[in-house]
N, C-alpha and C positions, 0 to 999 in steps of 0.2 A: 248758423254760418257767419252771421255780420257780428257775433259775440267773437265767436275763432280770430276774424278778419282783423279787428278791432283790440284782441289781446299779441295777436303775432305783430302787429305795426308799432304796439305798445313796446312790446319786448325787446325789436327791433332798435327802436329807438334807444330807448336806456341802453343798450350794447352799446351803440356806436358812441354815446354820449360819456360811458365807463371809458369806453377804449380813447378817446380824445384825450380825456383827462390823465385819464397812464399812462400815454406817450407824451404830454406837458410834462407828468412829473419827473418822468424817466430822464426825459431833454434837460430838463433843471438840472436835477443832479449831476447830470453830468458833465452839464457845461460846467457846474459849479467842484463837480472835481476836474478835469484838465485844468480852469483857473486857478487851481490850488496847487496842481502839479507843477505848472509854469512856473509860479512864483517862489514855490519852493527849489526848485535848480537853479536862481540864481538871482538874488533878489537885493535892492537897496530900501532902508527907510525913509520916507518924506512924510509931508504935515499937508494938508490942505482943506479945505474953507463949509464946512458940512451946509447947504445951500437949501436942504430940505428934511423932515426927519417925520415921519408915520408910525404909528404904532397901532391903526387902527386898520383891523382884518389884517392883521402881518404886521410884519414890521420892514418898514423900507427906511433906505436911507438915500441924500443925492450926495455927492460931494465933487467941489470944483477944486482942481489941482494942477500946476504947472511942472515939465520934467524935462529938462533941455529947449526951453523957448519953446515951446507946445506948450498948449492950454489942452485939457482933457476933463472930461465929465464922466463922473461913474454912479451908478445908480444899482444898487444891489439891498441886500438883506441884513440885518442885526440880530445877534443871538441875544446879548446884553448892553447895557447902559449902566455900569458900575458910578462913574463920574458925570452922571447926568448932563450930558451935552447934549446943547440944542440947536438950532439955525444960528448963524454966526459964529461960531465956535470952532477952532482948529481941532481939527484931526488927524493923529499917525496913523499910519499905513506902510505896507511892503508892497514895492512893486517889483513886476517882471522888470529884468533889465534888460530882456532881448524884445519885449512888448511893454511899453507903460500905460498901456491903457486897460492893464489886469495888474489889478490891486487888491489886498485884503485887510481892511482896512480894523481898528481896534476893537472895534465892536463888533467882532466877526469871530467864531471858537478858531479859527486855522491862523491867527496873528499869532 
C-alpha cells in the first residue's frame, strides 16, 4: 500500500511539473509571436547599446536603447551571432511604432 502511495505522489508530481513547464513554453512562444506580429504591422529601424550577452544554457541577450527621449531595455533571445558582437557593441533592431518597447533585434530569425 505505502509502495502505491509513494508511486501515485510520484506520478503526481512529474505531471504537474510536465504541465508547468508546457504552459512556460506555450506562454513563450507566444508572447514571442504577438511580438513579432506587432512589429511586423508597422515597424522603424534603430541601433542600440547590447549591455549583456549569454550563450550559456540559451542564448540571451540585454540591450539598452533610446526612441523618442525614452530610454528602454530589452532582454530577449538570439538565434545567431554571424558578426560576433559582444557587450559594448551596437546593435540594429525593428521596433513596434505603436510600442517601442518590442523589438527584434539582428540576432533574432524574425529581423
Amino acid at each position: 500500500m505505502e509502495r502505491i502511495k509513494l508511486t501515485l505522489t510520484f506520478a503526481i508530481m512529474i505531471s504537474l511539473i510536465g504541465g508547468v513547464l508546457y504552459w512556460i513554453s506555450t506562454k513563450a512562444e507566444k508572447d514571442k509571436s504577438d511580438r513579432m506580429s506587432q512589429v511586423a504591422e508597422s515597424y522603424k529601424y534603430s541601433k542600440g547599446i547590447i549591455v549583456k550577452i549569454s550563450s550559456y544554457k540559451g542564448h540571451s541577450i540585454k540591450v539598452k536603447y533610446r526612441i523618442r527621449d525614452m530610454n528602454y531595455e530589452y532582454t530577449g533571445g538570439w538565434d545567431y551571432n554571424p558578426k560576433n558582437i559582444g557587450v559594448g557593441d551596437s546593435i540594429s533592431f525593428k521596433y513596434a511604432t505603436t510600442n517601442p518597447s518590442l523589438i527584434i533585434t539582428e540576432v533574432e530569425d524574425g529581423f
